[in-house]
C-alpha positions in Angstrom: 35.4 14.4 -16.1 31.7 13.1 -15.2 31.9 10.4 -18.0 34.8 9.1 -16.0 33.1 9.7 -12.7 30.4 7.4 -13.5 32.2 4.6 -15.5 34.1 4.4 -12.3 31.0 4.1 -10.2 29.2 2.1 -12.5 32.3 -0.2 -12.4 31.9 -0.3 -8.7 28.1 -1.8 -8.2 28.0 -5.5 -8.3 26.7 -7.7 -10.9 24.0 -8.6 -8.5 22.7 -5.0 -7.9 22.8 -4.0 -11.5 20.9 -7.3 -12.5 18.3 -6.8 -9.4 18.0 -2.9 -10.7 17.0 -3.5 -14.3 14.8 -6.8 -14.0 13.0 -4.7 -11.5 12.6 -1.4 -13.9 11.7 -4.2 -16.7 9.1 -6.4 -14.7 7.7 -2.7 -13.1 6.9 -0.9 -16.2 5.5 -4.3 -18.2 3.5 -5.1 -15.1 1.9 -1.6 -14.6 2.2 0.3 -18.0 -1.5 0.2 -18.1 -2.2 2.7 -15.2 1.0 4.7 -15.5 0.1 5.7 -19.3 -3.5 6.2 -18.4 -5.7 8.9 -16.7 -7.1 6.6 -14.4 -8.3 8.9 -11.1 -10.6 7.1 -8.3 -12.2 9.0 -5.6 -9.4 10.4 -3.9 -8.1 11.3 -7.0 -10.7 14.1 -7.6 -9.0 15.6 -4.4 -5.3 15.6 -6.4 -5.2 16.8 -10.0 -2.8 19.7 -8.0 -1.7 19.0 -4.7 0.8 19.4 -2.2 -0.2 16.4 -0.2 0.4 18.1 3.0 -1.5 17.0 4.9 -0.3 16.9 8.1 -3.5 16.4 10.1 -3.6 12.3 8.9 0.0 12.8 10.6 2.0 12.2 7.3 4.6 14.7 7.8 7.3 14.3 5.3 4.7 12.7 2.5 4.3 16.3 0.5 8.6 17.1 0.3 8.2 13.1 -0.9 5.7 13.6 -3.7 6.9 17.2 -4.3 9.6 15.5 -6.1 6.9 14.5 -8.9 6.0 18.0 -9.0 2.2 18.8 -7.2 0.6 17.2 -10.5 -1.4 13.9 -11.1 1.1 13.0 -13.5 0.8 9.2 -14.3 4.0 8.6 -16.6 6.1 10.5 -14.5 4.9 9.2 -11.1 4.7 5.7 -12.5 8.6 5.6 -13.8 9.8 7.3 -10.6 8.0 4.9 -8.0 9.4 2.1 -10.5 12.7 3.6 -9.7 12.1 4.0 -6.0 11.0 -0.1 -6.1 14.1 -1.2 -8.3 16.3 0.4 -5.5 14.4 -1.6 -2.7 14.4 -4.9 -4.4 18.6 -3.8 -4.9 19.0 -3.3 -1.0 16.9 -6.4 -0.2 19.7 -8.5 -2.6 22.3 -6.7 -0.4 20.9 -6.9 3.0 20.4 -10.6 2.3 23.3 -11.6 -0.1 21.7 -12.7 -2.5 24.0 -14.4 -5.3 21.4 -16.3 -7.6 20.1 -14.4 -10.5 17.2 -16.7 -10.6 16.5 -15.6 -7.2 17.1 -12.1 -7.8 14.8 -12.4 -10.8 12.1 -13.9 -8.4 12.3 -11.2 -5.6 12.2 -8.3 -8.2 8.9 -9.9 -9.6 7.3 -10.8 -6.2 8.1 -7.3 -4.9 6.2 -5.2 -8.3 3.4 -7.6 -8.9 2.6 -7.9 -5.1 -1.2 -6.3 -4.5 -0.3 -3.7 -2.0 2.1 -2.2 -5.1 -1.4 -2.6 -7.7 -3.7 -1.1 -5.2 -1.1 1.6 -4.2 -1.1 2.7 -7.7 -5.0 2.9 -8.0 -3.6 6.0 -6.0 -0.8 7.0 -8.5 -0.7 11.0 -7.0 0.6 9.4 -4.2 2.3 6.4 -5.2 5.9 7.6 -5.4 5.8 8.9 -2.1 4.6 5.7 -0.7 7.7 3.4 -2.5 9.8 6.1 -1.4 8.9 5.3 2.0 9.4 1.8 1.5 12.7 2.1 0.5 13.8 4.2 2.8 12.9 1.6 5.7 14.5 -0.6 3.4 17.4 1.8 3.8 16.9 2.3 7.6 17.7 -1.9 7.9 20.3 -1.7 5.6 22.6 0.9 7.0 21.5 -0.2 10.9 23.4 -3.6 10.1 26.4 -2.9 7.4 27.3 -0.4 9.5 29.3 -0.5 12.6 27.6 3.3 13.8 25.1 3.3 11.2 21.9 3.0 13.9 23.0 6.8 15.1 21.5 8.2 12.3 20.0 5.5 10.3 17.1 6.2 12.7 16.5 9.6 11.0 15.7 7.9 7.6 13.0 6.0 9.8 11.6 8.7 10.9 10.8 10.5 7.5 9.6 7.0 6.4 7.0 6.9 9.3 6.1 10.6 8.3 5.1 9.5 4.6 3.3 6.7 5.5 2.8 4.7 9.0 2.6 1.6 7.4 6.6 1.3 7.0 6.8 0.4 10.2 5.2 -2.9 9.2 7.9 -2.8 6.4 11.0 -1.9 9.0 10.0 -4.7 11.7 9.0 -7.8 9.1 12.4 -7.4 7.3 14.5 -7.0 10.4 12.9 -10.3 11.6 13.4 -11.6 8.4 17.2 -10.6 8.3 17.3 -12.0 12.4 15.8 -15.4 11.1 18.7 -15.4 8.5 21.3 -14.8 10.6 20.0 -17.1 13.2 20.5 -20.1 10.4 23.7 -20.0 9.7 26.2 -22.4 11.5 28.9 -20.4 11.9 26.8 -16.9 13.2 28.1 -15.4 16.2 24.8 -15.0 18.7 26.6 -11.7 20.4 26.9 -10.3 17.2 23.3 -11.4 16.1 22.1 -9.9 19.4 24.0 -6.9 18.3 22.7 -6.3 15.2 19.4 -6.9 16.6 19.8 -4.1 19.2 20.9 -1.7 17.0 17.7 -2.6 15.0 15.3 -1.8 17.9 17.2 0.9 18.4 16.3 2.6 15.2 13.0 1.9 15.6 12.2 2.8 19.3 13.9 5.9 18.6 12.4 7.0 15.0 9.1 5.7 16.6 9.2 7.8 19.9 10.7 10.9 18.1 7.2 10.7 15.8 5.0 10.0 18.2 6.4 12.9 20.1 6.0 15.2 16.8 2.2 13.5 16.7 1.1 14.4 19.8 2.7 18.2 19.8 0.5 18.5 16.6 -2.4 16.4 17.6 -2.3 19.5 21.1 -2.2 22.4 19.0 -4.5 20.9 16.0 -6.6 18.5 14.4 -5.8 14.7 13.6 -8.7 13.1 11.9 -10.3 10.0 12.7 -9.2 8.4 10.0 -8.0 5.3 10.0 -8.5 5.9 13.9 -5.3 8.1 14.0 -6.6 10.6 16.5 -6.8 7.7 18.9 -3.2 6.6 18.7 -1.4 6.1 22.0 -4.5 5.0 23.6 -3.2 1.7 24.7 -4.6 -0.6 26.8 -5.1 -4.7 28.0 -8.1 -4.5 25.9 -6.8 -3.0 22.9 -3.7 -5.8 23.0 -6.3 -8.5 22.8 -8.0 -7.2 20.1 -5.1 -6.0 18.3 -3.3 -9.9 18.5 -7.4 -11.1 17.5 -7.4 -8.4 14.5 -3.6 -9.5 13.3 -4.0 -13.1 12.9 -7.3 -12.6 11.1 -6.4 -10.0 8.8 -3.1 -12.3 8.3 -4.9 -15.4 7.2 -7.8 -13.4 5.2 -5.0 -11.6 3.2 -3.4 -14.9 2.1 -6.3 -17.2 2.4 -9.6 -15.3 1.7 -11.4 -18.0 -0.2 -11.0 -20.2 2.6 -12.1 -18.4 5.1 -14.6 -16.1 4.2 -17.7 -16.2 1.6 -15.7 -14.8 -1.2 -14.6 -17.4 -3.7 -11.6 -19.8 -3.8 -9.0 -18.3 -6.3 -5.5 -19.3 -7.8 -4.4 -16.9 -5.6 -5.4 -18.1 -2.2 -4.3 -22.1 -4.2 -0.9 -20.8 -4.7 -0.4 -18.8 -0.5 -1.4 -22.4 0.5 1.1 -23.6 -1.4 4.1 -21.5 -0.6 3.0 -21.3 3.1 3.5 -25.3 3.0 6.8 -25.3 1.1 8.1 -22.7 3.6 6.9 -25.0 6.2 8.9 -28.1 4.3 11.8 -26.0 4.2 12.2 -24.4 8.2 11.6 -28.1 9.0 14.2 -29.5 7.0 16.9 -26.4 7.8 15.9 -27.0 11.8 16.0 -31.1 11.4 19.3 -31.2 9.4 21.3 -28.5 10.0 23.8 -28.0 13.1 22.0 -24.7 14.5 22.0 -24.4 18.2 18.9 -24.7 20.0 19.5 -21.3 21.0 19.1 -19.9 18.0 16.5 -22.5 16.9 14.3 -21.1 20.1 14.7 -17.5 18.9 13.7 -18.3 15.6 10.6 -20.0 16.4 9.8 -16.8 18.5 10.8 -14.3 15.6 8.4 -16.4 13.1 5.3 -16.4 15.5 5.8 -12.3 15.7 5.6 -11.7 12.0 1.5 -11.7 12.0 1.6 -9.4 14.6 4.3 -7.0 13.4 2.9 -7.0 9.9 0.2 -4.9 11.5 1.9 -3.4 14.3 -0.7 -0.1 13.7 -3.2 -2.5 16.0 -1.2 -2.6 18.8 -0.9 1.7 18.7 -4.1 3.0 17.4 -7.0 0.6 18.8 -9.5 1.6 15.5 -7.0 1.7 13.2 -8.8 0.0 9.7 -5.8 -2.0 7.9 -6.8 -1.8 3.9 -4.7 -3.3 1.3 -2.3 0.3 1.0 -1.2 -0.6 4.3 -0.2 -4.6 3.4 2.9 -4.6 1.6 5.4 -6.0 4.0 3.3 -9.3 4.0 5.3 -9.6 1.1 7.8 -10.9 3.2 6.3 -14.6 3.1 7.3 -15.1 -0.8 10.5 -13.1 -0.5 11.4 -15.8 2.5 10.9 -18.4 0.4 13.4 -17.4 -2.2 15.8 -17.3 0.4 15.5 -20.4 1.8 15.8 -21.6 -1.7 18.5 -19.4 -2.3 20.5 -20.2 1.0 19.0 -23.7 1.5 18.4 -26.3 -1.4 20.4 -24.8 -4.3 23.7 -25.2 -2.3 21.9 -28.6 -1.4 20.6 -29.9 -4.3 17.1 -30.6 -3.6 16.0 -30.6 -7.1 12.7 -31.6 -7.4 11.6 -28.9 -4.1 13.7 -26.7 -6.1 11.9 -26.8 -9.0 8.5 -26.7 -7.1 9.5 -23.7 -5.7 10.6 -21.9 -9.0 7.3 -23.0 -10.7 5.2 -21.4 -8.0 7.0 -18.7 -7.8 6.7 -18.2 -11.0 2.9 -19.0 -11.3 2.7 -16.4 -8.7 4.3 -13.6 -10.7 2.2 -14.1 -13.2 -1.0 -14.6 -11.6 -0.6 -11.3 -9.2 0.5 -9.0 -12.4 -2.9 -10.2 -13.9 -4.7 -9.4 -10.4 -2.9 -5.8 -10.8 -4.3 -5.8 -13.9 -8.5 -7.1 -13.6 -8.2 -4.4 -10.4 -6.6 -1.4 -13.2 -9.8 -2.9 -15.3 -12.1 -2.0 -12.4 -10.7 1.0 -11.7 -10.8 2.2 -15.6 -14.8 0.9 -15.9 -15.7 2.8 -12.7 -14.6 5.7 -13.7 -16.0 6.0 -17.2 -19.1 5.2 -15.3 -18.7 7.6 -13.2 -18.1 10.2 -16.1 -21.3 8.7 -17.6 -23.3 9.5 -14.4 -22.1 13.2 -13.9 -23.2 13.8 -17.6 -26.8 12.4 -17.1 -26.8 14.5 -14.3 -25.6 17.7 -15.9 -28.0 17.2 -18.9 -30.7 17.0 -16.0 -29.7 20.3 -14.5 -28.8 22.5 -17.6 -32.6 21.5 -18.3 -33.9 23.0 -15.5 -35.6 26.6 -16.5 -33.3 28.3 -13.7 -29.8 26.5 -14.0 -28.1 29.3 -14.6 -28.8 30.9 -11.2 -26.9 28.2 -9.8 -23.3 28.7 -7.9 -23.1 26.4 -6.0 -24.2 22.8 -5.4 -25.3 20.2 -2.9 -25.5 16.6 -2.8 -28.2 14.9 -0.5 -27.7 11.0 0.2 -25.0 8.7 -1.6 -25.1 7.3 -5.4 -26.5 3.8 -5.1 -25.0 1.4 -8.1 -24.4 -2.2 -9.0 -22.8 -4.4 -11.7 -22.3 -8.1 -11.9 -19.1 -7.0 -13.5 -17.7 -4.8 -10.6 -19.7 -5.6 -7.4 -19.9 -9.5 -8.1 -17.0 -11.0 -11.0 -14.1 -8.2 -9.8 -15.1 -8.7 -6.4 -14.8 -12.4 -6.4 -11.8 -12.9 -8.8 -8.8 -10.7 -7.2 -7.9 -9.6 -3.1 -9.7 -6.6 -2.3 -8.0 -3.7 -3.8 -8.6 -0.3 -2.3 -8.9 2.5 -4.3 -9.8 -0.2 -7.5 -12.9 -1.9 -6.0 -16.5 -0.6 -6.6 -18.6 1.1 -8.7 -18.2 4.4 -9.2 -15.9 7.2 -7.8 -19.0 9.9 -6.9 -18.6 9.1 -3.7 -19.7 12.7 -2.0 -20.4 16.4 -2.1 -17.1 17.6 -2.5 -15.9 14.9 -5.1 -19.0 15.4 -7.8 -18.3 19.3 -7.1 -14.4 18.6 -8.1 -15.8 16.5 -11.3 -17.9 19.0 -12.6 -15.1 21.2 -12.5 -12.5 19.4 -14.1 -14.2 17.1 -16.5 -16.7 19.3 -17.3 -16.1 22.9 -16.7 -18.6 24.1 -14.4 -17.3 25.7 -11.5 -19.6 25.7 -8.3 -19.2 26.2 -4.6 -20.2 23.6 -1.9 -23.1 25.0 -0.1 -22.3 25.7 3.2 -23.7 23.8 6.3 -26.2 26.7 7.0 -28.0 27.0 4.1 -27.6 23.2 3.6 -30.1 23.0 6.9 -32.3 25.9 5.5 -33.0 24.3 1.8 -33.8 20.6 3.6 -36.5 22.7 5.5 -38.0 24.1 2.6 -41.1 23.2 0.5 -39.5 22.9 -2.8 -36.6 20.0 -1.3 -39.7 18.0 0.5 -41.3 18.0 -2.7 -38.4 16.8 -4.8 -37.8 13.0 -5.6 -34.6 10.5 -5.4 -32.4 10.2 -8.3 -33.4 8.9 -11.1 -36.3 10.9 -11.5 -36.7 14.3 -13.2 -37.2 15.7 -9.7 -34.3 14.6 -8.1 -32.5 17.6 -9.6 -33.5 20.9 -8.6 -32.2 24.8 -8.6 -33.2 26.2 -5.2 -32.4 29.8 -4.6 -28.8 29.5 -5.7 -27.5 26.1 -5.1 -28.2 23.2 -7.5 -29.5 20.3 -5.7 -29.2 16.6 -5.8 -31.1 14.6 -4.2 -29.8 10.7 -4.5 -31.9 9.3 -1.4 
């Protein structure tokens, strides 16, 4: 019978996997209940309301079956509860890749991992946010059947490979927490460096292979049609000496400004950049201690120093393969990795040790951390709410400004001249300052082109228009009646030329 089917299995998963399953559903939906019971869209969002997400020319293969799965609609509950899912069974395989036993520690790691940033900003972009924890779980995956797996690499590559095809960021994800499960290894007294150089080989494995098989899919589609040059995809594989020196330049800086903004750029000094100081020190404490007092060979102590100097530059491997390749906050989440490092050490290192007062150092920052990030999440969901309700408040002054015009209902089709200037002390200067930069939260408003106002008025208000085509675009800047009009906000910024409703912003 079915009941008896899953009491069995049930019965089967640890205590450790079922706690690490529900804290992380828990500490998910409390941290980001705001956005998923909202309708929050930013300016990609105007793009998604129904969507396949195929789109195949930003070389994201497999990232429309993923979403499919949430059906082609923007729905927020649904999307929300599923990509909660899909981050409650990575924080599960990150307890079992790393054998984790603590529940304190497996309380931490499922709150680091679903207040991290990169999860807040990701679901600024909720259409697409299952897809994307999808993919990070299945690199998750990738690790986890490559190692606890005596053949697992021969096909563990193929979940790779679909992960890449959502989003080529989990290749960041796939190289940080190998290292980080290499590092592990390389501590303990009793591991066997043959079977550590093993597991690592079956590792590069996965990813040479699931990497090379992409790239070839990339560059058969890239020859027979169009990647766009965003993000700098269509320059991928153009490799060369100076590309490697900027990419190791661009890794260690975006590395630092992630964690330490405040104190390197102009932006101000938060708890947040306070607290990376202080967990980059304590993990500092700690490798210091393990290397000083514990009987690992120097070996292994060599290899790990080498492992922990590659983490910058794997955490934004994208440098190293497509030279103009703009890293923004979507595109950051296996810099995770530092805080879920730290747990471990605790875990492995001074609770079997009894280091209290590090120990409870480390739990109180931890902690403070949690709580300060799923506040961050929240000031960014804040922004992104306020924008767009601006942004709503903007498209109606402008629709009141055209249904005024004598000849507005001649217009079919529309066209948007210049870009909507704004700024708020709330959202360009105290948002700015407060939290890291979230993309897809950040700004002011999410009329941010042609196409985007033209979706708006359709959706929120129910005027359907056509963009104006390129040709009569040129034709309507050369007439008398567009040299005469003004810049928004005047009453002549808004005019209805022939056919097409003009806009003229600057």
């Amino acid at each position: 019978m079915p009941n008896e089917i899953f009491r069995k299995l049930y019965l089967k998963i640890s205590r450790e996997y079922k706690l690490a399953f529900i804290i992380t559903v828990i500490f998910g939906t409390l941290t980001h209940l705001f956005i998923f019971t909202n309708r929050i869209p930013n300016h990609d969002s105007l793009h998604s309301f129904y969507h396949n997400q195929s789109i195949l020319y930003s070389g994201r293969f497999t990232l429309g079956p993923a979403a499919s799965l949430s059906s082609y609609f923007d729905l927020p509950w649904i999307i929300g509860i599923l990509s909660v899912v899909y981050l409650s069974i990575l924080v599960t395989l990150i307890v079992a890749l790393f054998d984790i036993k603590s529940k304190l520690s497996i309380i931490l790691i499922s709150g680091l991992i679903v207040t991290f940033p990169t999860i807040g900003a990701t679901f600024t972009y909720l259409y697409t946010a299952d897809a994307y924890m999808l993919g990070y779980a299945l690199a998750l995956l990738a690790i986890y059947i490559t190692i606890k797996y005596k053949r697992g690499f021969l096909y563990s590559w193929m979940l790779m490979l679909f992960a890449i095809g959502i989003y080529q960021a989990t290749l960041s994800v796939f190289l940080v927490f190998s290292i980080l499960y290499i590092i592990k290894r390389l501590t303990e007294t009793t591991a066997d460096i043959r079977i550590i150089a093993n597991s690592l080989s079956k590792l590069i494995f996965t990813f040479v292979i699931s990497l090379g098989i992409y790239a070839l899919i990339f560059k058969i589609y890239q020859k027979y049609n169009n990647i766009v040059s965003y993000q700098g995809l269509d320059e991928a594989g153009n490799i060369g000496l100076t590309t490697i020196k900027n990419a190791l330049y661009n890794s260690l800086y975006q590395y630092g400004t992630f964690y330490f903004r405040g104190f390197i750029t102009n932006y101000d000094i938060k708890l947040f950049e306070i607290l990376n100081v202080i967990i980059f020190l304590l993990c500092t404490i700690m490798f210091i201690k393990v290397m000083v007092t514990s009987k690992i060979k120097l070996i292994n102590k060599i290899v790990i120093f080498i492992l922990i100097l590659l983490i910058p530059f794997s955490s934004f491997i994208m440098y190293f393969i497509s030279p103009s390749v703009e890293y923004h906050t979507l595109m950051k989440f296996s810099l995770v990795a530092v805080y879920i490092s730290l747990v471990i050490i605790y875990s492995e290192y001074f609770e079997r040790t009894k280091k209290i007062s590090l120990s409870w150092i480390t739990i109180i920052i931890l902690i403070v951390t949690i709580g300060n990030n799923a506040i961050i999440n929240n000031i960014a969901y804040l922004n992104a709410e306020i924008k767009y309700e601006r942004s709503q408040s903007m498209l109606n002054r402008i629709a009141v400004k055209s249904e005024g015009l004598e000849n507005y209902k001649d217009a079919k089709k529309i066209m948007v001249v210049g870009g909507l200037k704004m700024w708020t002390k709330i959202s360009s200067d105290t948002v700015a300052n407060s939290i890291p930069w979230m993309t897809g939260a950040m700004g002011e408003h999410i009329l941010t082109s042609q196409s985007r106002i033209r979706n708006m008025f359709e959706y929120y208000l129910g005027v359907y228009l056509h963009e104006v085509s390129k040709e009569q675009a040129v034709q309507i800047r050369e007439s008398n009646e567009y040299k005469q009009m003004e810049t928004w906000p005047a009453n002549e910024s808004v005019k209805v030329i022939d056919d097409v409703l003009v806009i003229k912003f600057n």
